[in-house]
C-alpha positions in Angstrom: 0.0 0.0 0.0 1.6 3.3 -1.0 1.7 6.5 1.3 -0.9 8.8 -0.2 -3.0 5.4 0.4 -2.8 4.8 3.4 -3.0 8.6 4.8 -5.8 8.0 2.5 -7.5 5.4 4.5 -6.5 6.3 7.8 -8.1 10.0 7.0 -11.5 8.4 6.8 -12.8 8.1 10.1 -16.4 7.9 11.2 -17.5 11.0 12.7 -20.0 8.6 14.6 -17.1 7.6 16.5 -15.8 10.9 17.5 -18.1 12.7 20.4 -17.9 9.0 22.0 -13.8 9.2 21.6 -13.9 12.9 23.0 -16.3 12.1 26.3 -13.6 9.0 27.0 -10.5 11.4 26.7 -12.4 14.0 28.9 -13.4 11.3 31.0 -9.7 10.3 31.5 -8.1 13.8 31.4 -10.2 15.7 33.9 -9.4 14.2 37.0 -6.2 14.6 36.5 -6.8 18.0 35.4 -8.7 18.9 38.6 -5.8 17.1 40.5 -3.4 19.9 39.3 -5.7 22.9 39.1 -6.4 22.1 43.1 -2.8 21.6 44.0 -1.0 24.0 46.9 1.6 24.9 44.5 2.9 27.6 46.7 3.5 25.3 49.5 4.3 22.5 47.5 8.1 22.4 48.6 7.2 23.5 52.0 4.8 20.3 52.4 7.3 17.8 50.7 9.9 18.7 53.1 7.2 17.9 55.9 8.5 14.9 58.2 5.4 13.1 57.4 5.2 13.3 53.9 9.4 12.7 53.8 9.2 9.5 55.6 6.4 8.3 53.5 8.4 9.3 50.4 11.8 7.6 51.1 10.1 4.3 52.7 7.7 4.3 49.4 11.1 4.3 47.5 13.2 2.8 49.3 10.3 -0.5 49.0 9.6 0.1 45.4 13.4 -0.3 45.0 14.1 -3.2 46.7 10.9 -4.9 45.6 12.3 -4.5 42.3 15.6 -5.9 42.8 13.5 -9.5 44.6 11.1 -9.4 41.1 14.8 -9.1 39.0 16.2 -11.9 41.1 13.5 -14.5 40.9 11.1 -13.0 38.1 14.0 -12.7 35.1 14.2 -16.8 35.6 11.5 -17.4 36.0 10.7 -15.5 32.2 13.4 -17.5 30.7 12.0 -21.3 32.0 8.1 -19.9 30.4 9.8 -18.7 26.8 12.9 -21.4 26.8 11.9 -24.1 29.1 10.1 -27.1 28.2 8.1 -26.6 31.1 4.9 -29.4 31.0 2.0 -26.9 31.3 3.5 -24.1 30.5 0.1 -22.0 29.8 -1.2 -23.1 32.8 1.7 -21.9 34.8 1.7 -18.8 32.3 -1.8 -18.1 33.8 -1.2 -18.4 37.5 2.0 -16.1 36.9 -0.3 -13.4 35.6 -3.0 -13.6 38.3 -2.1 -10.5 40.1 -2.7 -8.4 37.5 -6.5 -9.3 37.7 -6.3 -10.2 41.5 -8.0 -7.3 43.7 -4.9 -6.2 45.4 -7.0 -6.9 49.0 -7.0 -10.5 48.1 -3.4 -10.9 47.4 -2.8 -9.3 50.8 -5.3 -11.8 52.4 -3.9 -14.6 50.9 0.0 -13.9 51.5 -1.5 -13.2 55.2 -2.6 -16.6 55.0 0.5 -18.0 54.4 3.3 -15.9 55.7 1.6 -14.5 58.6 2.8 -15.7 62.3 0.2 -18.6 61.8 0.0 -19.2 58.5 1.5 -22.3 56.3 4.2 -21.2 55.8 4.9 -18.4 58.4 4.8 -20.2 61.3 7.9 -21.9 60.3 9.7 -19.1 59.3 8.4 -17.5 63.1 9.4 -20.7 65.2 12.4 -21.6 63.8 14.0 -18.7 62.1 12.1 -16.1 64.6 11.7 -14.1 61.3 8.2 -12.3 61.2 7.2 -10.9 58.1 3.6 -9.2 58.4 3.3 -5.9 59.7 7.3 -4.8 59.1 9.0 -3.3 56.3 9.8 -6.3 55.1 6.2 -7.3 54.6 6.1 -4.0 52.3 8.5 -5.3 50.4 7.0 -8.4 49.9 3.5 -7.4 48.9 4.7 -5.0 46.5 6.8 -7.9 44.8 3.9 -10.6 44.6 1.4 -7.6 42.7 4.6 -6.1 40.8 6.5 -9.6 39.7 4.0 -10.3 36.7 5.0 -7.2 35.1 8.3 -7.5 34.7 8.0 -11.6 33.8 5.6 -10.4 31.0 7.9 -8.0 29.1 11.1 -10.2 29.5 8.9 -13.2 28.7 8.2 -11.2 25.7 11.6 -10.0 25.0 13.1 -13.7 25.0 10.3 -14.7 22.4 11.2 -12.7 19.9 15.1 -12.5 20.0 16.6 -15.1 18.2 18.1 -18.2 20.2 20.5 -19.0 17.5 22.7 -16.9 19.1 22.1 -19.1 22.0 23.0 -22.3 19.8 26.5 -20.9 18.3 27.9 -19.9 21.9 26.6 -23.5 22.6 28.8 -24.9 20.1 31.7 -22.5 20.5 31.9 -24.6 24.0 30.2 -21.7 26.1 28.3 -22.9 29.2 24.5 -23.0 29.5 25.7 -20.3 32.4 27.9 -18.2 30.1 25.6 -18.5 27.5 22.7 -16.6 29.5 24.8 -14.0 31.0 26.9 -13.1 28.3 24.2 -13.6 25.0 21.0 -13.9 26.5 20.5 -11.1 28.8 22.3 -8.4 26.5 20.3 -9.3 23.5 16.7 -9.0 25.8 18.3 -6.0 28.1 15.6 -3.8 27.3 13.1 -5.8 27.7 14.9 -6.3 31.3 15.0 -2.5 31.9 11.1 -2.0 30.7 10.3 -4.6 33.0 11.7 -3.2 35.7 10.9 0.4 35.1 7.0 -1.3 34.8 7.5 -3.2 38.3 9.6 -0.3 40.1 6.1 2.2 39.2 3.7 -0.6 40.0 5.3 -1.2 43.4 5.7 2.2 44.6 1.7 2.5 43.5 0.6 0.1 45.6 -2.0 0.1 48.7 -4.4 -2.9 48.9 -2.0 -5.8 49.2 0.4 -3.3 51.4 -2.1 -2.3 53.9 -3.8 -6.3 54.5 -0.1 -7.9 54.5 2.0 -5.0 56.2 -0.4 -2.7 58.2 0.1 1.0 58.2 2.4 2.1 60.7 4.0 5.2 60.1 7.8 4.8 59.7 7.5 1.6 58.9 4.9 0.2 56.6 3.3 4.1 55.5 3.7 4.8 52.0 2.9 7.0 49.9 -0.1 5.2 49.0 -1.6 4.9 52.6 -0.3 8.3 53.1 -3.0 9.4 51.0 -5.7 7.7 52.2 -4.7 9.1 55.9 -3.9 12.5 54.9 -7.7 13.0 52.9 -9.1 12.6 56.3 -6.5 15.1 58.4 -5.1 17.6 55.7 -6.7 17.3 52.1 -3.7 19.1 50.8 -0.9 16.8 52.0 -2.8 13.8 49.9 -3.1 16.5 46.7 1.2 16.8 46.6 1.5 13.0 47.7 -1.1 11.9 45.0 1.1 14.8 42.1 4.0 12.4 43.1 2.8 9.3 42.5 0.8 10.6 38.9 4.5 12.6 38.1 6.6 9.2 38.6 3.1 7.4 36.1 3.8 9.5 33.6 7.3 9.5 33.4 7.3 5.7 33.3 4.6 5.8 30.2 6.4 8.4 28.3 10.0 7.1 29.0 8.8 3.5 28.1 6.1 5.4 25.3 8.2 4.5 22.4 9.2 0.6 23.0 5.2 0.2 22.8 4.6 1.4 19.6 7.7 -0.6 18.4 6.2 -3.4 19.8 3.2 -2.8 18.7 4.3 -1.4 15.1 
């Protein structure tokens, strides 16, 4: 299909389509308008150097980053045995993987209660014989953000290991290079930014997150407050605080979607 052609084609579109198209964008744009136009933008660096607001910012980070580094420890692996194993019900497995992106994040929090908690399958265990307790600490942050985070990141590497090419793979296999060496030195270069996308997807995701958080961890401030849960306390006590905690969570959204903007439509394209 030439050029003219297809500006051609895609010119025509159904003015049907357009007032519905415009109420969506509204619909999606003015919220986040009203978020902005009701900012206190003269006390906005005033109130993020507010002790509150400063602890709930660093621990917010400080969880998002090291639930990130747990997802890249467990969750690039785990990519490479769905897209390169011969794992024996692979979609099945596929589908359990990607369950916290449709879980309500409540749920996930219930259910890692259930088995890390002090009495829980697991967690009782880890309590009696390790004395380790993981609900309720900062730890427990860390955790819940990586069980609703993980999927992301295992879905874009998945992805980035299915469409590089494994001959690669095969030649340093024959050129006497380890299944080890192999994977460090020609696998993970050739999907790096897949890696990177991931992780930039699960870092965002994790410092985002409240349901999970607040069943699993609890909301102690210091400890287990982030931003999140900072909001949702601040909204009762001082409105304004939760306006420049919620313009730091929606900054850090849309610098992930535009910095990751243009490996979508490649992907896509």
């Amino acid at each position: 299909m030439t050029r003219a052609r297809r500006r051609a084609v895609t010119g025509r579109r159904p003015l049907v389509l357009l007032l519905p198209a415009l109420c969506a964008l509204v619909f999606l744009l003015v919220p986040l308008l009203g978020l902005a136009l009701r900012a206190p933008w003269r006390t906005l660096p005033e109130r993020l150097s507010n002790a509150e607001v400063g602890q709930a910012l660093r621990l917010s980070l400080m969880c998002a980053t090291m639930a990130t580094v747990v997802c890249l420890v467990f969750g690039v692996p785990l990519a490479w045995l769905l897209a390169r194993g011969e794992l024996p019900g692979a979609g099945v497995v596929r589908a359990l993987v990607t369950v916290p992106l449709v879980l309500p994040p409540v749920v996930g929090g219930v259910a890692l209660l259930l088995v890390l908690g002090r009495r829980g399958l697991l967690g009782q265990y880890l309590d009696q014989w390790f004395g380790v307790s993981l609900p309720f600490t900062t730890a427990g942050v860390v955790v819940a953000e990586a069980f609703v985070a993980m999927p992301f990141l295992v879905i874009s590497v998945e992805g980035a290991l299915r469409a590089s090419d494994p001959r690669f793979e095969e030649a340093a296999a024959t050129l006497g290079a380890s299944r080890w060496y192999a994977f460090v030195r020609v696998t993970v270069p050739s999907v790096l930014p897949g890696v990177v996308a991931g992780a930039v997807l699960c870092w965002a995701r994790a410092l985002g997150e409240f349901g999970a958080t607040v069943t699993f961890a609890g909301n102690f401030p210091g400890t287990t407050t982030t931003m999140p849960l900072a909001v949702y306390l601040a909204l009762e006590t001082d409105p304004a605080d939760a306006i420049v905690l919620s313009l730091v969570l929606l900054a850090v959204s849309v610098t992930v979607l535009v910095t990751l903007r243009e490996r979508w439509i490649r992907a896509v394209a």
